[in-house]
VEXMI-280456 format. One line per field, with one value per residue: x, y, z of N, C-alpha, C, O in turn; residue in three letters. Coordinates in steps of 0.05 Angstrom, whole numbers. Layout:
# residues N
nX <- c(X,...) .
nY <- c(Y,...) .
nZ <- c(Z,...) .
caX <- c(X,...) .
caY <- c(Y,...) .
caZ <- c(Z,...) .
cX <- c(X,...) .
cY <- c(Y,...) .
cZ <- c(Z,...) .
oX <- c(X,...) .
oY <- c(Y,...) .
oZ <- c(Z,...) .
kolza <- c(ALA,...) .
END
This chain:
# residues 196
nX <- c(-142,-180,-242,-287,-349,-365,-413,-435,-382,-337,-279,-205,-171,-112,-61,-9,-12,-10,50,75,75,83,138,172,160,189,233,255,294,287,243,199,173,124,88,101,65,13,11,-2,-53,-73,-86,-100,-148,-167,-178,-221,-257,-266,-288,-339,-364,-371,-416,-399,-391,-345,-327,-303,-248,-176,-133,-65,-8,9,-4,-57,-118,-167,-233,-268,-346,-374,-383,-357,-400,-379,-308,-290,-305,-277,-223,-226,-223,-182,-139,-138,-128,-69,-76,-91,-41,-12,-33,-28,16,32,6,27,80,86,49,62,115,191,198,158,183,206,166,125,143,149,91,96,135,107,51,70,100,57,41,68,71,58,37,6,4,-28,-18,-1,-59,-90,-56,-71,-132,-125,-105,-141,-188,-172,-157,-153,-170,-132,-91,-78,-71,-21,9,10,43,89,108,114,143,190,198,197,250,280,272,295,341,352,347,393,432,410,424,473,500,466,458,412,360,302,276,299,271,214,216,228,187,138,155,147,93,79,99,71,26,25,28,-23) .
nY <- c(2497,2485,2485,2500,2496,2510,2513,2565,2588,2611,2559,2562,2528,2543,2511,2531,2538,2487,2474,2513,2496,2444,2443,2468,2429,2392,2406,2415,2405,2406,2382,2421,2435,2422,2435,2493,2494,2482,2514,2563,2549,2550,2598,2625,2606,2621,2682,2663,2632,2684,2722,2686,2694,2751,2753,2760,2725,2697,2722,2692,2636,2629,2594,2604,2625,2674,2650,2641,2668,2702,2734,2785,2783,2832,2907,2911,2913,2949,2981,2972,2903,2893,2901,2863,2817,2820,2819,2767,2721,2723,2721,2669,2642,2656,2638,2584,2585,2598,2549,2500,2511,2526,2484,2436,2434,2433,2394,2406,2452,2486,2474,2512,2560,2567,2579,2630,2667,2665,2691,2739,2769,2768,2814,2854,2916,2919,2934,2885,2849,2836,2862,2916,2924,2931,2986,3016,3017,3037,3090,3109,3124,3180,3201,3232,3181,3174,3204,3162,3123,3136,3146,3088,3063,3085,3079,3018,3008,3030,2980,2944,2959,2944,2895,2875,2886,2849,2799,2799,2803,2755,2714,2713,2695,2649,2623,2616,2635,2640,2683,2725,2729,2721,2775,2801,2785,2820,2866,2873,2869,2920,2953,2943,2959,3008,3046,3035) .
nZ <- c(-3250,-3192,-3162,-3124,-3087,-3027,-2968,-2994,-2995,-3034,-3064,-3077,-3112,-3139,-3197,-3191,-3139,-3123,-3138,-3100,-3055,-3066,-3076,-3027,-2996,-3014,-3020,-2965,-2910,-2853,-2832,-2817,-2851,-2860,-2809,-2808,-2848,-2834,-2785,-2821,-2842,-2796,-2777,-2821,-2816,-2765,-2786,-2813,-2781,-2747,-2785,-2791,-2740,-2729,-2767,-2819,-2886,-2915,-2991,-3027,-3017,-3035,-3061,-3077,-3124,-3088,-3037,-2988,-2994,-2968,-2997,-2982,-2977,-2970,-2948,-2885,-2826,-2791,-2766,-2732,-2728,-2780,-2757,-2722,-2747,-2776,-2741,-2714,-2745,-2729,-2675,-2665,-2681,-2639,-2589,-2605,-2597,-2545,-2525,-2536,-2530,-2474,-2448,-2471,-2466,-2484,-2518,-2564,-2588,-2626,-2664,-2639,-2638,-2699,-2696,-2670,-2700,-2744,-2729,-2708,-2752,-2787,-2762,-2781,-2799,-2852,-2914,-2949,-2908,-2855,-2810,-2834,-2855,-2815,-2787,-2828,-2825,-2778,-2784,-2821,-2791,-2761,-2809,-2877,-2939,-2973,-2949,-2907,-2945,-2960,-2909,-2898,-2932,-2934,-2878,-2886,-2934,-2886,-2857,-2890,-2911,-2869,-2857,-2899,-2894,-2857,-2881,-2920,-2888,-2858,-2902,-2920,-2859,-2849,-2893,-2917,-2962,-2958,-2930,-2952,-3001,-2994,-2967,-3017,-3050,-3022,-3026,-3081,-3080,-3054,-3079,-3125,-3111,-3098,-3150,-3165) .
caX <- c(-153,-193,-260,-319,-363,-369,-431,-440,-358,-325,-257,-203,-132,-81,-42,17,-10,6,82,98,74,109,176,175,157,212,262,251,319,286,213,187,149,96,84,93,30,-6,10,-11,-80,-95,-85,-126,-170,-172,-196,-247,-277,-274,-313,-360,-367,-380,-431,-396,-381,-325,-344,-279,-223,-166,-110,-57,14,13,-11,-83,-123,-191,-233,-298,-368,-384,-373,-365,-410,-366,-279,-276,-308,-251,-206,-225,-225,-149,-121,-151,-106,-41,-87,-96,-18,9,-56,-24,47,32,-7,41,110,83,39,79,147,210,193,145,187,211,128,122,162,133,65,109,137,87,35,87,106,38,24,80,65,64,10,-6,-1,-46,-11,4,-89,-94,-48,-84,-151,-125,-107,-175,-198,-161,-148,-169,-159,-94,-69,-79,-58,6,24,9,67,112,109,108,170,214,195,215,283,292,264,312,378,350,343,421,448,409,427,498,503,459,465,384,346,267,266,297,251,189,225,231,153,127,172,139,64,78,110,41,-8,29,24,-46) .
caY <- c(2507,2475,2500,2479,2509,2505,2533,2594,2609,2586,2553,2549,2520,2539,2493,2545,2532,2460,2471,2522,2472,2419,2461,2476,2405,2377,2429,2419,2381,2406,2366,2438,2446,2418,2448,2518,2496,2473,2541,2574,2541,2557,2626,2629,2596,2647,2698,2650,2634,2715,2719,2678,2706,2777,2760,2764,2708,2708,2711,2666,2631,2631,2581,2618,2628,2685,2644,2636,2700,2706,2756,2789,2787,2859,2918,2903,2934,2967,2987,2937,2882,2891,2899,2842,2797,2824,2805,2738,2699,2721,2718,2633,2632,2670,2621,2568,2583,2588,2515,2489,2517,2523,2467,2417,2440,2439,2374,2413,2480,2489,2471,2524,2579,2567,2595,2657,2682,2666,2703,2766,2764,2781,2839,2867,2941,2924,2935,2863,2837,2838,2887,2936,2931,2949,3004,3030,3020,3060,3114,3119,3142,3193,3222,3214,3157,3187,3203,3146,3103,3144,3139,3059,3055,3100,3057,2992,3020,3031,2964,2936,2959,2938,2871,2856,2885,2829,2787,2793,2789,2724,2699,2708,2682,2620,2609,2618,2654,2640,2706,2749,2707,2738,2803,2816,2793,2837,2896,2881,2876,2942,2968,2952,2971,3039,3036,3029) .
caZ <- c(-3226,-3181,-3153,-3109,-3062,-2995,-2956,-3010,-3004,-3067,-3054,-3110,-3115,-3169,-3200,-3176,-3101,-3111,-3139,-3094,-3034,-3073,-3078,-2999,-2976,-3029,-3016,-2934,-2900,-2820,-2831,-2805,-2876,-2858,-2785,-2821,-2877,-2822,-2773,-2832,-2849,-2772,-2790,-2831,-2808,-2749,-2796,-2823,-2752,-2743,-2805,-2780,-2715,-2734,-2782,-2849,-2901,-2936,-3011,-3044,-3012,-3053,-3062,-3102,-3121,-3062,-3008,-2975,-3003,-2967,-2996,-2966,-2993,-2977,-2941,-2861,-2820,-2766,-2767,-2702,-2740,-2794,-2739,-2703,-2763,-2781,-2717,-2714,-2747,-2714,-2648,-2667,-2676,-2606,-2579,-2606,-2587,-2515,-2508,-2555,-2516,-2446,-2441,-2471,-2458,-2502,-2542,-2589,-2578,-2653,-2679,-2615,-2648,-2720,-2693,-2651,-2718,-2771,-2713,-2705,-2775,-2805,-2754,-2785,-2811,-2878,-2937,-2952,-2886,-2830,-2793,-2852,-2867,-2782,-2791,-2858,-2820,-2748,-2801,-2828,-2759,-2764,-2839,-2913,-2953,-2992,-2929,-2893,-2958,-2955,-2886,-2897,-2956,-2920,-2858,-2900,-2929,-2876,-2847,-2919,-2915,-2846,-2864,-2930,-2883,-2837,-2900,-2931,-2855,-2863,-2915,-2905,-2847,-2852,-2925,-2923,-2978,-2952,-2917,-2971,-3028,-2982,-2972,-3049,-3056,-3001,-3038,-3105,-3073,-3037,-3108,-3144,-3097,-3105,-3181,-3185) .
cX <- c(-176,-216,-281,-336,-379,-390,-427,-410,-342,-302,-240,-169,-121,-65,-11,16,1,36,95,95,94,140,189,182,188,240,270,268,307,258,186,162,117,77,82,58,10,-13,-5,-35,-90,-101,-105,-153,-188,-192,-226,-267,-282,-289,-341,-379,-381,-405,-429,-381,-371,-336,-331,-252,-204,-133,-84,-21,25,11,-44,-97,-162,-206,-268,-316,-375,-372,-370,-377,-395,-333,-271,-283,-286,-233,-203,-218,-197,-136,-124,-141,-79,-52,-84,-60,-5,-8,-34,12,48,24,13,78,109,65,48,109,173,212,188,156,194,177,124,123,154,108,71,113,130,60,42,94,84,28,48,81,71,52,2,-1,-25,-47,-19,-40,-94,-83,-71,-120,-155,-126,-123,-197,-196,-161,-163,-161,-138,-81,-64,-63,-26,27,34,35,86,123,116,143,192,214,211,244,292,287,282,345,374,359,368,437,442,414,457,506,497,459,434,371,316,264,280,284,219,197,216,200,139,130,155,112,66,85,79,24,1,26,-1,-61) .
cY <- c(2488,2490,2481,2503,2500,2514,2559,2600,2592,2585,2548,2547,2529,2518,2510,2546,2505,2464,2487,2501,2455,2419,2456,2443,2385,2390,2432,2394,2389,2388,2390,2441,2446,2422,2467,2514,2498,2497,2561,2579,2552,2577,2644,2618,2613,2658,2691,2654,2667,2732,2715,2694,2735,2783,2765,2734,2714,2701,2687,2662,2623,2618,2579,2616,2647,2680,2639,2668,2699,2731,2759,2791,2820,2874,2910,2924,2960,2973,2959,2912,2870,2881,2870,2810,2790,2810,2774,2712,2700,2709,2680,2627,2635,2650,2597,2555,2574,2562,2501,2485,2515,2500,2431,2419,2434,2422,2392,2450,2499,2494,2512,2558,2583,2585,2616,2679,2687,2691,2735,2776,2780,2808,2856,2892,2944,2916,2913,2851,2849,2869,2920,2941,2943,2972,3026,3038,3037,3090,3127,3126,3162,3225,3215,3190,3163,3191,3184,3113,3109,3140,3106,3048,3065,3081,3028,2995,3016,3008,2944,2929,2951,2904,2862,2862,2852,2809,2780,2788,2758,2709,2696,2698,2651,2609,2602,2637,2657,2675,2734,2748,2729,2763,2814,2810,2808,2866,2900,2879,2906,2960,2970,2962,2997,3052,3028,3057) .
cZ <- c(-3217,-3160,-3140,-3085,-3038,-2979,-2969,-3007,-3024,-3060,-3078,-3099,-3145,-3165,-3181,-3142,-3099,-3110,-3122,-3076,-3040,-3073,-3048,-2998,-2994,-3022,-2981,-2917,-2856,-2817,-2812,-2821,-2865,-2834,-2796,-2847,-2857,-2797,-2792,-2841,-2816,-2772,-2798,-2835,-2776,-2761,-2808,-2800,-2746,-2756,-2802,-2758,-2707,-2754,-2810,-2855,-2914,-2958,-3024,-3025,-3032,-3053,-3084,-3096,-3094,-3035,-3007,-2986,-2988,-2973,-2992,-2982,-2992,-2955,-2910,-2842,-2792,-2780,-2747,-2711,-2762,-2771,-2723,-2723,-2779,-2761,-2710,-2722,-2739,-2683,-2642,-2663,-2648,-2590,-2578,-2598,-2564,-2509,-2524,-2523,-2478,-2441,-2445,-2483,-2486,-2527,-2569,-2592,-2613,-2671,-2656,-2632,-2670,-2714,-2680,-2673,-2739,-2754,-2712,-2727,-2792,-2785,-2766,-2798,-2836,-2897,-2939,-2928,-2866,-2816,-2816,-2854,-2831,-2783,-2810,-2843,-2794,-2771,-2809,-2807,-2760,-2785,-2867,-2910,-2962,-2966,-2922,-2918,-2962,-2931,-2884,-2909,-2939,-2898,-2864,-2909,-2915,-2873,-2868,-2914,-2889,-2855,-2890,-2925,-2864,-2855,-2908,-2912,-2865,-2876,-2916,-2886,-2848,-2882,-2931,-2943,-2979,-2945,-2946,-2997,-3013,-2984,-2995,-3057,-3040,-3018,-3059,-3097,-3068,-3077,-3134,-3143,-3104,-3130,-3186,-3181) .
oX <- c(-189,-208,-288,-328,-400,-379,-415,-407,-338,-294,-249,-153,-123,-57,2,33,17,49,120,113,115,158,211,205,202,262,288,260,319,255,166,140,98,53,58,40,-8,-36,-19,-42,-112,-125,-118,-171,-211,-215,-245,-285,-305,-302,-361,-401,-396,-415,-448,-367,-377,-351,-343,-238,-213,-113,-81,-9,45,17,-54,-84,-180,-198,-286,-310,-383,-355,-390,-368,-404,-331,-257,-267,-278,-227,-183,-209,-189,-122,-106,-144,-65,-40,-76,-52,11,6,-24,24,58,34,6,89,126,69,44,121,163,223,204,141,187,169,120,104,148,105,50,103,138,52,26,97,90,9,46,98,85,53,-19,-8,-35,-64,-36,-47,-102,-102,-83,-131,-176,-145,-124,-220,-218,-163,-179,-151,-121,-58,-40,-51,-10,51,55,48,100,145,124,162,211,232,232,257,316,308,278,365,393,379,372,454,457,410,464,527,514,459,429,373,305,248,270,287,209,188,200,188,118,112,145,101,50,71,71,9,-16,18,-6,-81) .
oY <- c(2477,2505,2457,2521,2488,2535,2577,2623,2568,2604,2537,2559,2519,2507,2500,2552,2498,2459,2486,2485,2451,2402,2445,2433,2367,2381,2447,2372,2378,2380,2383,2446,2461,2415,2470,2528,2515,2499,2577,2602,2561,2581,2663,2620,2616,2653,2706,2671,2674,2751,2729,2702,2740,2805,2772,2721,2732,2681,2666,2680,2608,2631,2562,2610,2640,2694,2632,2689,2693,2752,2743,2800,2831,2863,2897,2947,2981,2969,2939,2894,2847,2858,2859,2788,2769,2790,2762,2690,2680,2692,2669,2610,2618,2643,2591,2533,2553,2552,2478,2469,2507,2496,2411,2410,2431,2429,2395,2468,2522,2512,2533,2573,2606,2605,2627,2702,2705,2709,2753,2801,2799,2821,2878,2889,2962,2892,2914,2828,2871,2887,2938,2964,2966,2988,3046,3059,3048,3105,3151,3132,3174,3250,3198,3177,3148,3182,3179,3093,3091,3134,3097,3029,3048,3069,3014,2987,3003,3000,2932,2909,2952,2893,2839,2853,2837,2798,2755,2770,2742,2686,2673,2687,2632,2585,2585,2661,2673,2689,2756,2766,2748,2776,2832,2828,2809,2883,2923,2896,2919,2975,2986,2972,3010,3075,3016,3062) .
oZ <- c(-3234,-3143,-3143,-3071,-3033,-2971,-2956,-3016,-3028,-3048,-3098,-3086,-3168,-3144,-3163,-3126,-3081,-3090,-3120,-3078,-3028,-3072,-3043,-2999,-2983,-3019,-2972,-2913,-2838,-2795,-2800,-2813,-2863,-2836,-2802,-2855,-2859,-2788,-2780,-2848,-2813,-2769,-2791,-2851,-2769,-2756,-2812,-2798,-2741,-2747,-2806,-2760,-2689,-2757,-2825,-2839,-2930,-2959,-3030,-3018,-3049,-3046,-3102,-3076,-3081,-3016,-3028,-2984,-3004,-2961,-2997,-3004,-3012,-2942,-2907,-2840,-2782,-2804,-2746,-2705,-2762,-2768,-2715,-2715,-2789,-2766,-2698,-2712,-2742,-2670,-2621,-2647,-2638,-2571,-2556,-2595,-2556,-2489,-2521,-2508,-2462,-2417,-2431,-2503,-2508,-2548,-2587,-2598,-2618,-2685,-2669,-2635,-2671,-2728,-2672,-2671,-2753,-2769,-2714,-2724,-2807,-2793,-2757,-2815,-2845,-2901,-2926,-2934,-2867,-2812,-2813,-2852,-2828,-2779,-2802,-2848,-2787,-2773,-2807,-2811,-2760,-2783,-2873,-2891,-2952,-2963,-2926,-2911,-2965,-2932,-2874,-2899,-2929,-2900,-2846,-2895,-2924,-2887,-2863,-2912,-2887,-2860,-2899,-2937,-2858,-2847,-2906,-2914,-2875,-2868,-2913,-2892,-2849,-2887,-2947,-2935,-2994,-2957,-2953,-3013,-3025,-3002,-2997,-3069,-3052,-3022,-3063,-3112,-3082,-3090,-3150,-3160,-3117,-3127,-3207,-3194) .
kolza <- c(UNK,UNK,UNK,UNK,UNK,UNK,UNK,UNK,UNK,UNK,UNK,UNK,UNK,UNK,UNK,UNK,UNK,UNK,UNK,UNK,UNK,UNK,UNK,UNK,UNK,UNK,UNK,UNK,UNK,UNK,UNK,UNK,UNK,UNK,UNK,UNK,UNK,UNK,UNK,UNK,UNK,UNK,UNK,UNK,UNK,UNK,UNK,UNK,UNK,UNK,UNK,UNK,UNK,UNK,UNK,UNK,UNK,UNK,UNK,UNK,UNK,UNK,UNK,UNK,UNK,UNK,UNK,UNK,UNK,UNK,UNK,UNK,UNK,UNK,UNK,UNK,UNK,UNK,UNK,UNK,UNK,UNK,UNK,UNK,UNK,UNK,UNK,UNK,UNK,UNK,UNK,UNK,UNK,UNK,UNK,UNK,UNK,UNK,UNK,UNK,UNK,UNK,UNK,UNK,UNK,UNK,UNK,UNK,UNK,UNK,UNK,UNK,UNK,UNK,UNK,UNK,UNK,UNK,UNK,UNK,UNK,UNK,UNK,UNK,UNK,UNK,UNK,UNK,UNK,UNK,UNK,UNK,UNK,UNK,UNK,UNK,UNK,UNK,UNK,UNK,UNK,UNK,UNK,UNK,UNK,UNK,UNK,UNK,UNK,UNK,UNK,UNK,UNK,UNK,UNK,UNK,UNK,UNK,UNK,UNK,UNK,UNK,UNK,UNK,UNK,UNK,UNK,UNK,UNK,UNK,UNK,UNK,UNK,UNK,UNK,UNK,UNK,UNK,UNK,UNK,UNK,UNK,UNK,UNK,UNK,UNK,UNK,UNK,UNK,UNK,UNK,UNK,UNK,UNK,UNK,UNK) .
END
């Protein structure tokens, strides 16, 4: 592992962040790989700048077999500050779609599209994503915590199973297994969080 710190937020790579990187970019016959890493880092880099913005520092960034993991120094002081800091990195991708797709036209329309469905993708209503912590946090408006962590799974859930029929369609058809590889990790996050 690799560690350092950055203005007070500690930054760390796993060795398992390099190989999965290294898997993708080796295993990648469209040369998209590396447009998707780099849609990805804007991302989250969104939520960084939204971090900033609101007045909270993240405490550790986290470069892991799961992906990018930013996690907060303390509690935030508002729901809209959360809120605003959730949406923030899909907000940089749909940003980046439009100046990307409409500003310079069909050339970059594929890069374009990368930041449309990585952007749409994480608002998706489901526990470890973006969407699924907005959901969980409208709920808490609302209801308890047990409720509101129930409705979250339930919802997460259906989305699941709609997301892993999408998944075997896909992979049947295109002879692709990326989206049912995420599917089945999404399933087993959603499967632990419930299990604890």
């Amino acid at each position: 592992m690799i560690e350092a710190k950055i203005g007070g937020v500690k930054v760390q790579f796993t060795f398992f962040f390099f190989a999965i990187l290294t898997l993708f970019l080796l295993s990648d016959r469209t040369g998209l790989t590396f447009w998707g890493i780099l849609a990805a880092l804007m991302h989250e880099g969104g939520h960084i700048l939204a971090f900033i913005l609101t007045g909270n520092i993240p405490k550790k960034i986290s470069f892991d077999l799961c992906g990018i993991r930013i996690v907060e120094a303390g509690p935030y002081a508002s729901y809209r500050q959360e809120a605003v800091i959730l949406a923030a990195g899909s907000l940089v991708n749909l940003c980046c779609f439009l100046l990307l797709y409409w500003q310079l036209g069909w050339k970059f329309s594929q890069i374009a599209v990368l930041h449309l469905v990585l952007g749409i993708f994480n608002l998706l209503p489901i526990w470890s994503l973006d969407g699924g912590k907005l959901v969980h946090l409208i709920c808490m408006q609302f209801c308890s915590m047990r409720t509101a962590n129930w409705v979250t799974y339930l919802l997460s859930g259906v989305t699941l199973l709609l997301l892993l029929g999408a998944s075997i369609w896909h992979l049947r058809i295109e002879k692709n297994f990326s989206l049912l590889m995420v599917s089945g990790f999404l399933l087993f996050s959603l499967w632990k969080e419930i299990k604890k």
